[in-house]
C-alpha positions in Angstrom: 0.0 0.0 0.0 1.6 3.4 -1.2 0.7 6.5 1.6 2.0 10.3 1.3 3.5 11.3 4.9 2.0 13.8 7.0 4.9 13.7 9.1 8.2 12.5 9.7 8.2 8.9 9.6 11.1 6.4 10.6 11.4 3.0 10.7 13.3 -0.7 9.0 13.4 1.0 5.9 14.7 4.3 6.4 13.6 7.4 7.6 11.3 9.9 5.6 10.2 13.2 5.3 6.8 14.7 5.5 5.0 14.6 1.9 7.2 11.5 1.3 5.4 8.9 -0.8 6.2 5.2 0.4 4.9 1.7 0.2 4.0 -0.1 3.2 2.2 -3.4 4.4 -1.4 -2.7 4.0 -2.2 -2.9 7.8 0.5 -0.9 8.8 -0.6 1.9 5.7 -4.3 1.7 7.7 -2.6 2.5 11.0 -0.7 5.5 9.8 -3.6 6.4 8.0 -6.0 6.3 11.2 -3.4 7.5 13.3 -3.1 10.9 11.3 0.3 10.3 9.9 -0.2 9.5 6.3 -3.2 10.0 3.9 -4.0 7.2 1.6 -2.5 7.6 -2.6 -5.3 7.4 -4.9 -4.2 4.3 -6.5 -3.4 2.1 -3.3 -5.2 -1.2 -3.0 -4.9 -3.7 -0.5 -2.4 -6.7 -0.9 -5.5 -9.1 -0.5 -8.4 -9.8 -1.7 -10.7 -9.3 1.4 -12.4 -5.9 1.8 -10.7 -3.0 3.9 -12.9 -3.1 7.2 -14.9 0.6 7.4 -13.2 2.6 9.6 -14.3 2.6 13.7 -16.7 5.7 14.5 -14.5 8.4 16.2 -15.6 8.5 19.7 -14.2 11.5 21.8 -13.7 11.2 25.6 -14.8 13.8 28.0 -12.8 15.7 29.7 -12.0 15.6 32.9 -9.7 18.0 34.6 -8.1 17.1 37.7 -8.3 18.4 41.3 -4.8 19.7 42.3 -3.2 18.4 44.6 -3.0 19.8 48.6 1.0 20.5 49.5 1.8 18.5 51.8 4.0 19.6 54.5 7.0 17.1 55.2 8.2 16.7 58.9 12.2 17.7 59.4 13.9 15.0 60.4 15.2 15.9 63.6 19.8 15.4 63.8 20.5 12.5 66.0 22.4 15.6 68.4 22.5 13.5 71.6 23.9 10.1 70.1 26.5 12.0 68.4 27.3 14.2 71.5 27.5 11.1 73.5 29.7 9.1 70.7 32.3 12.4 70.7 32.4 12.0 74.5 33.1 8.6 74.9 35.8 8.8 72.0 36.8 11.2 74.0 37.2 9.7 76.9 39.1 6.5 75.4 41.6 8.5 74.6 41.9 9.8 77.6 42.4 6.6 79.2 38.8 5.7 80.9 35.9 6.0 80.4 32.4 7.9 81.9 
């Protein structure tokens, strides 16, 4: 199936510029085609004999916009003063000779 690029395409076979005309499988020419990459060439057929499927009814989604988020506060966590006071002090005190 031959399709004319929309946009920049890349892929196996090389990489290709918008308004490029290339041939493709026929299933992957349908999904660049329903996609909005590609627009189908006037002459392109399908590879086999069965009849292209109609294409699915656009169905939009509604939107939904989302709540933002509360900040949320996070808790210093508090130095570890008096296990390191008390490390220094007996450190200190071994070298001292004895300890408190």
């Amino acid at each position: 199936m031959k399709v004319k690029l929309t946009n920049q395409y890349c892929g196996p076979k090389g990489s290709f510029t918008p308004g490029s005309i290339i041939e493709v499988e026929y299933g992957e020419g349908q999904q660049l085609i329903i996609g909005g990459y590609a627009e189908a060439v006037a002459d392109a057929k399908p590879s086999h004999a069965a009849k292209p499927a109609a294409a699915a009814p656009v169905v939009e989604a509604p939107v939904v916009e989302a709540a933002p988020e509360p900040a949320v506060e996070v808790p210093a966590v508090p130095k570890p003063k008096a296990k390191a006071k008390a490390k220094a002090k007996k450190a200190k005190a071994k070298r001292r000779g004895g300890a408190k």
